[in-house]
C-alpha positions as CSV (number, residue, x, y, z in Angstrom):
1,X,-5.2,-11.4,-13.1
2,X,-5.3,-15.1,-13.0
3,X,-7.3,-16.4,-9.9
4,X,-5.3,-18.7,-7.8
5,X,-2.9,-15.2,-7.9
6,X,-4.9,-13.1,-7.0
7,X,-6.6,-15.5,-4.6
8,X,-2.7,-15.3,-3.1
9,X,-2.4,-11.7,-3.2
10,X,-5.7,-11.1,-1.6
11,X,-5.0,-13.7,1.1
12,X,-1.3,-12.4,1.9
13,X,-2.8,-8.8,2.4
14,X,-6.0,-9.2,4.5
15,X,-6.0,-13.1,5.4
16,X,-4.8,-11.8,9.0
17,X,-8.3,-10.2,9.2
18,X,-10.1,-14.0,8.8
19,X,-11.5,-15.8,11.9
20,X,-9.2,-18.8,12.3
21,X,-11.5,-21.3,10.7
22,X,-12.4,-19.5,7.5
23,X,-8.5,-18.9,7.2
24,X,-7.8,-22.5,8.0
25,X,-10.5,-23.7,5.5
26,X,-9.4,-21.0,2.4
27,X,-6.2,-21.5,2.9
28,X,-6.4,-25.7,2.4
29,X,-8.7,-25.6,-0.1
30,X,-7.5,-22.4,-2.4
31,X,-4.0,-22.0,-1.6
32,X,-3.1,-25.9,-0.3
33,X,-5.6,-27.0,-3.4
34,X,-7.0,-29.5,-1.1
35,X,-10.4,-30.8,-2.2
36,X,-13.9,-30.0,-1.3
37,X,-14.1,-33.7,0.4
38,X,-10.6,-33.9,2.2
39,X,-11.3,-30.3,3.7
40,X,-15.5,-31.3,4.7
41,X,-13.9,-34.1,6.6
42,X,-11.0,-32.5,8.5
43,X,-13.5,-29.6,9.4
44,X,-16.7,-31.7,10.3
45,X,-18.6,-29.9,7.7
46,X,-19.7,-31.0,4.7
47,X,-18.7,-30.1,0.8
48,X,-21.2,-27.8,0.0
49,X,-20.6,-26.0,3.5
50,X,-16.9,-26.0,2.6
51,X,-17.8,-24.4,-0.8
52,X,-20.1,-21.9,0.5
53,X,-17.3,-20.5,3.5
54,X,-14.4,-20.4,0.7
55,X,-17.3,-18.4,-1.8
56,X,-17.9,-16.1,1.0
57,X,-14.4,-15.7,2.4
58,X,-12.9,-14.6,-1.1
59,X,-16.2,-12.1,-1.0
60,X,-14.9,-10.7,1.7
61,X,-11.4,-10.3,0.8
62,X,-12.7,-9.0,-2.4
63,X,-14.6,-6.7,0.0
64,X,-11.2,-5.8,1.6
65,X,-9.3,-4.8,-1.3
66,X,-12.4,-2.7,-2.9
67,X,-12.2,-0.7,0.3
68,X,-8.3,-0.3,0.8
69,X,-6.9,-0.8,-2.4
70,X,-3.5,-2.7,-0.7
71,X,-2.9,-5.0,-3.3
72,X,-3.6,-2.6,-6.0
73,X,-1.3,-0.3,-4.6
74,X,1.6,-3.0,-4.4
75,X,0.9,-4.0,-8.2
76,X,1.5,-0.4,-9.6
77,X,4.3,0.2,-7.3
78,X,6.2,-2.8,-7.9
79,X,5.1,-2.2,-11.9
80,X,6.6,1.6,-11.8
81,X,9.8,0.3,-9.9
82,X,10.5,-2.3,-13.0
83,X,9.8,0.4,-15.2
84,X,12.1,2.3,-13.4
85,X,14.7,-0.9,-13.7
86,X,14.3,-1.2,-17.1
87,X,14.5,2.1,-18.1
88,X,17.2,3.6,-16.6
89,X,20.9,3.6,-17.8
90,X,22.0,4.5,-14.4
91,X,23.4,1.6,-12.1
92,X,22.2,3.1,-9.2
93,X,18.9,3.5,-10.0
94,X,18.6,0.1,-11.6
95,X,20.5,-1.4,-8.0
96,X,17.8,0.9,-6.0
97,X,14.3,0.0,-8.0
98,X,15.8,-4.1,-8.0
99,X,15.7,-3.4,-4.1
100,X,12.3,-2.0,-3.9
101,X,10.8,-4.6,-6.3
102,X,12.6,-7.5,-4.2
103,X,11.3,-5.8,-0.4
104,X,7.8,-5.5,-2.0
């Protein structure tokens, strides 16, 4: 899985369990693709501390998903449901799975 994705993924299923900063500082210099410099000085830290929270904060979400499996789980569901799609010559089923795939 590419990184920035799965950085995304990762962050959309446990970012909630953050502290505020480390979610603050992830999410502008990951997600936002902010640099190392423009988030030190917005936080009062400097680039190396910057580097080291957004290290440790995708440990810990890595940490997250080893131990729940959320994001795992969506993959193969949302997977089997376009499989499901794709397969099927019933318009029903195709309507139903393009429903699951789209609430996931």
């Amino acid at each position: 899985m590419e990184r920035i994705y799965e950085d995304a993924l990762l962050f959309d299923f446990y970012g909630e369990l953050l502290t505020e900063r480390r979610k603050r500082v992830f999410e502008e210099a990951v997600m936002d693709d902010c640099s190392l410099a423009e988030v030190a000085e917005e936080e009062g830290i400097t680039r190396q501390g910057v580097h080291d929270m957004v290290k440790r904060t995708r440990e810990a979400l890595l940490a997250y998903e080893e131990k729940l499996g959320l994001v795992r789980k969506f993959l193969l569901i949302r997977e089997r449901a376009e499989a499901i799609r794709q397969r099927s010559d019933n318009e029903e089923v195709r309507r139903l799975a393009g429903e699951i795939i789209e609430e996931l």
